[in-house]
Residue, then its C-alpha position, 0 to 999 in steps of 0.5 A: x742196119x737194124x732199121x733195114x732188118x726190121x723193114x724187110x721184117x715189116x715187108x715180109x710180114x705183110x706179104x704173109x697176111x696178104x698170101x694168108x688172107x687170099x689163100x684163106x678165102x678158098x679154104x673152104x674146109x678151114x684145114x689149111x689146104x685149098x682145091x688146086x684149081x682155085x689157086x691161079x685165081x688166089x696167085x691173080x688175086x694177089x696182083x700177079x699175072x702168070x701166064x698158064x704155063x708159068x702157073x703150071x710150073x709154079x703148081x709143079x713147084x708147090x704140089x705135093x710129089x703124090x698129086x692130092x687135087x689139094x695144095x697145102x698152105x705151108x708149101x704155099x707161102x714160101x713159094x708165094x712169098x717169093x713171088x712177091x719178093x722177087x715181083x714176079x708176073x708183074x701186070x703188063x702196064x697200059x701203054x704196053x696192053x694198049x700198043x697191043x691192041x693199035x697193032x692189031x687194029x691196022x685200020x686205026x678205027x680206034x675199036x676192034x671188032x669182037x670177031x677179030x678178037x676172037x680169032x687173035x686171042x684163039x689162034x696166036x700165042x697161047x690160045x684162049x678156051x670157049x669159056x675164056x673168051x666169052x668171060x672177056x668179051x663180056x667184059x670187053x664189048x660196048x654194049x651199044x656200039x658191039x665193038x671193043x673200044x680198046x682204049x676204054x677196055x685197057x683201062x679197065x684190065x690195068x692194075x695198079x702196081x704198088 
């Protein structure tokens, strides 16, 4: 029984370093508080992949009841603790991502083309903005070929799940 006590002990000590390390990368003022717009990319930074209304729902959570624009670490943390204990917004593993894409490539050409994408990811589901699509096809076109080599790409966009 104590061996087990002071596993979940060393478990949750370790998740507060990785929730203090990320968070402490965007506390640019060195006061324990970060801009709530950085905070997606700390959550993402920690492996978690929440879509943008579980991020909202999650800021909702962590924000102070009178809106600052700031987001304080000792809310931070036992919400992000939780998270991570309860291995919320796990990434979408490869064969899932990559069925994804062989669904919207109905002409089994092994490749989308970057306009196809664009008008997918821009009108179903949660829409992408300008700005995201752009980042995304820069990362996901080959440079050569101008098209999206998904199975490449999905390689890319995974991560490891530890």
């Amino acid at each position: 029984m104590a061996e087990e006590k002071e596993s979940a002990e060393a478990m949750i000590s370790e998740i507060h370093k990785q929730i203090t390390d990320a968070f402490d990368v965007f506390d640019h003022e060195f006061n324990k508080t970060v801009d709530v717009r950085e905070v997606g990319t700390i959550i993402r930074s920690l492996s978690c992949c929440p879509s943008e209304g579980e991020l909202h729902d999650l800021l909702a959570e962590i924000e102070e009841e009178e809106p600052t624009g700031y987001i304080r670490f000792e809310k931070f943390l036992p919400t992000m603790t939780k998270v991570l204990m309860e291995r919320r917004y796990r990434p979408i593993p490869e064969d899932v991502l990559l069925q994804a894409f062989e669904v919207l490539d109905q002409e089994k050409k092994g490749h989308l083309e970057p306009e196809e994408l664009t008008k997918y990811m821009s009108e179903e589901g949660e829409p992408f903005t300008q700005e995201e699509m752009e980042e995304m096809l820069s990362a996901a076109v080959d440079p050569d070929k101008n098209v999206i080599l998904y199975k490449d790409y999905v390689g890319m966009m995974t991560v490891e799940d530890n």
